[in-house]
N, C-alpha and C positions, 0 to 999 in steps of 0.2 A: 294290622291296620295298613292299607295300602297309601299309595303316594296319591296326592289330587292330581288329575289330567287338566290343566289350566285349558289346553285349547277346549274342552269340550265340557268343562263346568263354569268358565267366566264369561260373561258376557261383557265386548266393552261397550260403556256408557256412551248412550245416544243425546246428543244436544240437542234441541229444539231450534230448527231454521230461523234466523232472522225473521222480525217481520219485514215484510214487503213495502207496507204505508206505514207511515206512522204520519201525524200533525200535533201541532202542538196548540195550546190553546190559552191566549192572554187573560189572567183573571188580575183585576183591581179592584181596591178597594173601593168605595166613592161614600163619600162624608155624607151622615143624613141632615137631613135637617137641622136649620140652625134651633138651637135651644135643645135637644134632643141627642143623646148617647147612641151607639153603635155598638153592640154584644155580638160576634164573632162566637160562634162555640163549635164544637167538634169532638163525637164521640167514639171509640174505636175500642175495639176487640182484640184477644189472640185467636180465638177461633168461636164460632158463631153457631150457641153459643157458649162464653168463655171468658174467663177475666177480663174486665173491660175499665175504662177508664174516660176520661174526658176533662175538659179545658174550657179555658177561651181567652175571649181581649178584649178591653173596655174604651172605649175612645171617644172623643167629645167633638162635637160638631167642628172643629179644627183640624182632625184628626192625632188631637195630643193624645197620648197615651195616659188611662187610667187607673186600671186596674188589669191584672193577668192572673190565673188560677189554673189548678188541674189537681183534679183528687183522681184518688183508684175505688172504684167502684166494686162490688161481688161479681159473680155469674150473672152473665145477663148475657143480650144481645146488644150489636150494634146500634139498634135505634133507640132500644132502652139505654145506651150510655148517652142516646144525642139529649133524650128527654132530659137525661138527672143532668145532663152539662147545662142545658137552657135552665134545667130550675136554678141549680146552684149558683150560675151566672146571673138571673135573675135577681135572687134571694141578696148576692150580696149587693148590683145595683141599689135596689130600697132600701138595703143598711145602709150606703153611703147619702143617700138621698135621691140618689136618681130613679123618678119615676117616669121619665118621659124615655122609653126605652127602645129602639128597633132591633128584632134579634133576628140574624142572619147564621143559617146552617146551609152544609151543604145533605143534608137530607129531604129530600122531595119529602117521601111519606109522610116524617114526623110533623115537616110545616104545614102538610095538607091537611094533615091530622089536625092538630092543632088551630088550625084554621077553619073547618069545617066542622068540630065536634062532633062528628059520626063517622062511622065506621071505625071503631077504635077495638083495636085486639085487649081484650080483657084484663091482660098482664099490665096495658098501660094504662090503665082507669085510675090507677092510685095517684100517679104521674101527673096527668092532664088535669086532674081537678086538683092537686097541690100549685100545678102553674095557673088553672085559671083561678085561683083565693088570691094569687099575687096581685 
């Protein structure tokens, strides 16, 4: 067995140039409505898709703090963690009593989804009709 020739089997590692622009972009919270809770949820992945998991944060027109959660989910997608985060954030809302709820993600799709009950990818039917019985 011979010796390896480093100059001409290693390759050195290429970094990826700075970006050029970058911005940055102010996100806040704003309190909903008086009488009315605030659900923050957020579902995420290792690889899409791929063990995934999801959260959130409960808060009362004050902006006191209520309630926090995150379970770990199966295989799924990304948006299927944001759905099961909103139901389970939902679900426990109502056990606590709160039914006057605004749920904030940062998922377009799923809110649109959700919002317009059409066009729903088939995987999430099960989803969408457990959060709309809520």
């Amino acid at each position: 067995m011979g010796s390896l020739d480093w100059p001409r089997t290693f390759t050195p590692l290429q970094l990826p140039t700075p970006l050029k622009h970058s911005s940055s972009v102010l996100v806040k919270w704003s309190k909903p409505t008086p009488g009315w809770v605030q659900l923050n949820v957020d579902g995420s992945n290792l690889s899409n898709p791929g063990p995934s998991g999801g959260g959130g944060i409960c808060r009362n027109d004050r902006g006191v703090f209520l309630f926090a959660f995150s379970v770990a989910y199966v295989n799924g997608s990304n948006n299927l963690a944001e759905l099961c985060a909103i139901h389970n954030g939902m679900v426990l809302c109502l056990e606590k009593g709160l039914d006057r709820i605004v749920v904030e993600s940062d998922s377009r799709l799923v809110i649109d989804t959700l919002s317009s009950q059409s066009g729903c990818p088939w995987k999430w039917n099960p989803w969408i009709a457990r959060i709309n019985r809520l």
